[in-house]
N, C-alpha and C positions, 0 to 999 in steps of 0.2 A: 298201380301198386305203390306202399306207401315204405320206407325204412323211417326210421328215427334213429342218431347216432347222437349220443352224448359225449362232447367232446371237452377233453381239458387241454387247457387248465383250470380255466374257468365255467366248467360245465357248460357249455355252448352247445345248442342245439342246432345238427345238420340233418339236413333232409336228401334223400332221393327220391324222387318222384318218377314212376315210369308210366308208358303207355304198355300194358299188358299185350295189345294186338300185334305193336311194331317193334317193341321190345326199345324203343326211343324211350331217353332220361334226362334227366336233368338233376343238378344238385345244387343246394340252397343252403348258401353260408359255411364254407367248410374250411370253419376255424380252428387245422391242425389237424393228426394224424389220419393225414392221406393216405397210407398204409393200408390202412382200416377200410377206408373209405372206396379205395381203389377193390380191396377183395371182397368188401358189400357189392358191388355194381359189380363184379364178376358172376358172383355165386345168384344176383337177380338176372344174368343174362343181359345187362345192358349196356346201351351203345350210349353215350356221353353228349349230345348235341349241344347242352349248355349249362353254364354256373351263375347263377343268380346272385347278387347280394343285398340284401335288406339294407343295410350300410356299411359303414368303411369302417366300425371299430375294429379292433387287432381281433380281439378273442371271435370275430363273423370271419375273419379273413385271412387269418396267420397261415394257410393252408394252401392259398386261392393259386400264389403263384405255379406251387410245386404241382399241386393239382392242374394245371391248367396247361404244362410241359407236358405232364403222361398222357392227359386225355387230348392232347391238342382241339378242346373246346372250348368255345369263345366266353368271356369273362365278359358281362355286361353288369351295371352299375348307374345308376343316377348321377348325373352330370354332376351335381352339387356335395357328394361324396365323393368323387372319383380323385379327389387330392389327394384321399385316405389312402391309396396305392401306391406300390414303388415301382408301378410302371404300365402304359396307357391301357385302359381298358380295350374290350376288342368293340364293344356299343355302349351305350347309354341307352337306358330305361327311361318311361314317359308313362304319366298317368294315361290309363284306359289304354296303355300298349297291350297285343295283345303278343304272344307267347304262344306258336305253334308247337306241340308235343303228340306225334302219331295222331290217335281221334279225339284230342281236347284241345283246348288252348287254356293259359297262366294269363290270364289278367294282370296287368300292373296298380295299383294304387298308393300313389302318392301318400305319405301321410308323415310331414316333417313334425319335429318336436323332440326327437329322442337325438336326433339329426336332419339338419338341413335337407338331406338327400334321401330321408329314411323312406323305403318303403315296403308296400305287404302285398304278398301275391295270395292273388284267387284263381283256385282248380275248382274243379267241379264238386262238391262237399266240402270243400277246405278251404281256410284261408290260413296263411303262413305270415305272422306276425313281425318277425324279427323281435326290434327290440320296444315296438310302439303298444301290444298289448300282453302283459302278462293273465295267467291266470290268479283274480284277486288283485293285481299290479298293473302298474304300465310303467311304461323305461324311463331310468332317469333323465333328467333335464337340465342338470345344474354343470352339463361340458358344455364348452365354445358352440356356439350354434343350436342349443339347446331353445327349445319354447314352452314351458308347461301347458300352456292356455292353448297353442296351435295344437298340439298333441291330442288332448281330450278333444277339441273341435273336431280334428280329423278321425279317430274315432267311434264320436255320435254320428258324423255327417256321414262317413264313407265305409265303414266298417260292420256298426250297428245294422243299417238296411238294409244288408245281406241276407238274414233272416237268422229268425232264433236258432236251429237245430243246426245251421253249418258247424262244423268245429274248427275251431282257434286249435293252432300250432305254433305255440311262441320261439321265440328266440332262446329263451333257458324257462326250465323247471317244465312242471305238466303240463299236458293238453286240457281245454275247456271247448265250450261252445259260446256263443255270443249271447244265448240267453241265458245262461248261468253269469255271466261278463255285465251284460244290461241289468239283471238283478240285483247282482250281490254287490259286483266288484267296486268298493269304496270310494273309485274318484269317478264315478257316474249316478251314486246316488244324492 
């Protein structure tokens, strides 16, 4: 089971992700009203095992602490983001980590460029972008630690091969798929 929560202030997209059998969740960037987020994961029945983050800008994570008090679940992050925090994470993320949730696992994939630490998790039909693929778009690059060129690399090499019909769940605005993304979206053609 999937939520999508559009978060402001900056429209930030959170996600919940649950395992429908073990009623195990997880949530992914939840930058700000916890609230919300907290009586989403009530009314789906779920138990909180982990919180994700695609990287450490404010609007993916302004939420993470408070979130992370109620649910007492562990906060994990890529090492090279993990400065973005105002206090230790509980792991570090690793490409080709995998992410146990009831009968699936959360792939990790690396894919710096929007951030050093930035990366996108893969479920089973989905891959959750943060802020490295938009739809039509991919995340800016012009903050400290930014790469345009590593960004698109990681991308075509890691993202693309997934296959056309999965769907892309970005960091802000709509969902796509990879093959509408490999098509159209203007910094891959």
């Amino acid at each position: 089971m999937l939520r999508k929560l559009v978060i402001d202030p900056l429209q930030s997209n959170c996600y919940i992700l649950g395992c429908e059998h073990t009623r195990e969740g997880l949530i992914i960037d939840p930058g700000g009203e916890v609230l919300r987020i907290i009586k989403e994961t009530i009314h789906l029945e779920l138990s909180i095992r982990y919180i994700l983050l695609t990287h450490f800008h404010f609007d993916h994570i302004g939420g993470v602490k408070e979130l992370r008090d109620i649910t007492k679940a562990p906060v994990w992050i890529h090492e090279l983001d993990a400065r973005g925090l105002d206090f230790p994470p509980d792991g570090y993320l690793s490409d080709g980590q995998k992410v146990h949730l009831g009968y699936f696992n959360v792939i990790v994939i690396h894919t710096p460029g929007h951030s050093p630490g930035g990366v996108c998790f893969h479920a089973p039909g989905a891959v959750f972008t943060g802020d490295t693929l938009f739809a039509g778009s991919v995340g800016r690059t012009d903050f400290p630690g930014g790469d345009h060129n590593l960004l698109v690399q990681g991308v075509k090499q890691k993202i693309f091969p997934l296959g056309d019909e999965l769907r892309v769940y970005p960091g802000h605005g709509p969902n796509s798929t990879i093959g509408r993304e490999r098509m159209t979206n203007p910094f891959f053609r």
